[in-house]
DRENDO-1510 file (C-alpha; in Angstrom, 1 decimal, always signed):
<recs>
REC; n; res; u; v; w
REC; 1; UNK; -18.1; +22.0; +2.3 .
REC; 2; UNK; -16.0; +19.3; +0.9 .
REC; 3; UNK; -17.4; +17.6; -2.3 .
REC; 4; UNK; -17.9; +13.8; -2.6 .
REC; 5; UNK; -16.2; +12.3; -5.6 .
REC; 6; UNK; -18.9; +11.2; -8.2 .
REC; 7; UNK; -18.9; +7.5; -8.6 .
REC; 8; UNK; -19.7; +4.9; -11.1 .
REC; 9; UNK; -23.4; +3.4; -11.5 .
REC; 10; UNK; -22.1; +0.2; -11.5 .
REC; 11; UNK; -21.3; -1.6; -8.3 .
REC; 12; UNK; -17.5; -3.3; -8.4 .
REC; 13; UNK; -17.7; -6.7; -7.7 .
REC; 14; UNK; -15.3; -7.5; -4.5 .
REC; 15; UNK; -12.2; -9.2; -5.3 .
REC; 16; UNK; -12.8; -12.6; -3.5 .
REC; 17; UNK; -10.9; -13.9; -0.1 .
REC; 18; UNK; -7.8; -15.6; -0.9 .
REC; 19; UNK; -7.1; -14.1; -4.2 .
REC; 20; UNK; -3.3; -13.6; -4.6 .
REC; 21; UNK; -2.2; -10.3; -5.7 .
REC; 22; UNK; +1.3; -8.7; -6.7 .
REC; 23; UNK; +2.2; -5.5; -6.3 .
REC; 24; UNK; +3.7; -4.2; -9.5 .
REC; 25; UNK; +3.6; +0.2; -9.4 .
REC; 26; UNK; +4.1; +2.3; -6.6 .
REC; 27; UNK; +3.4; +6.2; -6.6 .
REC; 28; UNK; +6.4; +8.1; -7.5 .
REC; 29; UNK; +5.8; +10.2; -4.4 .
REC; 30; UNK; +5.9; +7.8; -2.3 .
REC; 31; UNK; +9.6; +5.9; -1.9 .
REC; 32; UNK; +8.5; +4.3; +0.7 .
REC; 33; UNK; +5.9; +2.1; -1.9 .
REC; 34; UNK; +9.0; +1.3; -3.8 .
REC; 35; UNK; +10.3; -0.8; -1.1 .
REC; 36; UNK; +7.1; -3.2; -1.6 .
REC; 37; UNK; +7.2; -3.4; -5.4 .
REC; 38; UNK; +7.1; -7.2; -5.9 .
REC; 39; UNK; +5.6; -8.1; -2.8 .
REC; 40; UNK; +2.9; -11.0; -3.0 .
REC; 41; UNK; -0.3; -10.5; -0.9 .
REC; 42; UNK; -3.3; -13.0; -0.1 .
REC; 43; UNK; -6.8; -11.1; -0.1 .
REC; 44; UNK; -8.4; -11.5; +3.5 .
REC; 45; UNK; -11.4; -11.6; +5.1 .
REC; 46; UNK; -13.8; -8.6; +4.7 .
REC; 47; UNK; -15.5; -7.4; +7.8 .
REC; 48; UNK; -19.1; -6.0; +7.7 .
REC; 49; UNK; -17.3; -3.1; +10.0 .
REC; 50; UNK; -14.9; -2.0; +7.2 .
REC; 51; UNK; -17.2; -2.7; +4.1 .
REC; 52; UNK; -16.6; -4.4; +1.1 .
REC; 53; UNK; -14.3; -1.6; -0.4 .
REC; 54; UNK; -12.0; -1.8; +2.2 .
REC; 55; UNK; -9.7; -5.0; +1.4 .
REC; 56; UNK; -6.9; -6.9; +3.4 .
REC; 57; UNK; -3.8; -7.4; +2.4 .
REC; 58; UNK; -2.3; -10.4; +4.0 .
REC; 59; UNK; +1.4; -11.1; +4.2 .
REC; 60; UNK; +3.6; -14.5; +4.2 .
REC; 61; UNK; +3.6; -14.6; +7.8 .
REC; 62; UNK; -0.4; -14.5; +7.8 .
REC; 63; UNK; -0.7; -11.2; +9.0 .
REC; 64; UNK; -3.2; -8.9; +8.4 .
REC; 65; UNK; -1.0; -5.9; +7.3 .
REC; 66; UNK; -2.9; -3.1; +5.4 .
REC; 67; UNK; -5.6; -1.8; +3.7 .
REC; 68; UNK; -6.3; -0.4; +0.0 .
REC; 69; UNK; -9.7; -0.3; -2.4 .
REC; 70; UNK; -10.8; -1.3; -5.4 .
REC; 71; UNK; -9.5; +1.4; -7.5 .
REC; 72; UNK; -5.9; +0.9; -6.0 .
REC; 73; UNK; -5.8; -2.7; -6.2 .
REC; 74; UNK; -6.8; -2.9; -9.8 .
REC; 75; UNK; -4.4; -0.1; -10.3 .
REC; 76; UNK; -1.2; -1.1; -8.9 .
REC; 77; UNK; -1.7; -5.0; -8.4 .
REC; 78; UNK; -1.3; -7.8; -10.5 .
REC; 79; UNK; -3.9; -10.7; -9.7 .
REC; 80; UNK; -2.1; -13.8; -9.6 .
REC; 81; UNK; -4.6; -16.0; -9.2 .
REC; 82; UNK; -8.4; -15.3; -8.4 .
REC; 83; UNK; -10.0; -17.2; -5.5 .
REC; 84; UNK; -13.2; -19.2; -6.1 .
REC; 85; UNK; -13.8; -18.9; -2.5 .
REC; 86; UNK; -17.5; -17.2; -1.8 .
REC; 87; UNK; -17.5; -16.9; +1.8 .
</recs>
């Protein structure tokens, strides 16, 4: 049986919708994250069928174009600029 990694007590507080976030560190063992170093994101949307740990990044175009947590947002993004959107 696989074991469930232990979490924190405390709930994280979502990053809100339209928050702007760089990305600044890719994983060494992944080149292809390398590419994307520098890349500017808006936060999107979150859906009640993904969850509130599952955020959107959104590229220039306005395209939904992948997915990442909490833990790896705060870990390898730079927030430009928080959103004070609540919705």
């Amino acid at each position: 049986m696989a074991k469930r990694r232990e979490t924190n007590d405390q709930k994280q507080v979502p990053i809100q919708p339209l928050s702007v976030v760089q990305f600044v560190w890719g994983d060494k063992r992944n080149p292809l994250a390398k590419k994307d170093i520098g890349r500017v994101f808006r936060i999107g949307y979150y859906s009640p069928k993904d969850g509130l740990d599952c955020i959107w990044l959104v590229n220039n175009d306005g395209r939904y174009e992948q997915t990442t947590d909490h833990e790896h947002l705060y870990g390898h993004f730079d927030v430009i600029q928080f959103s004070d959107h609540t919705n």
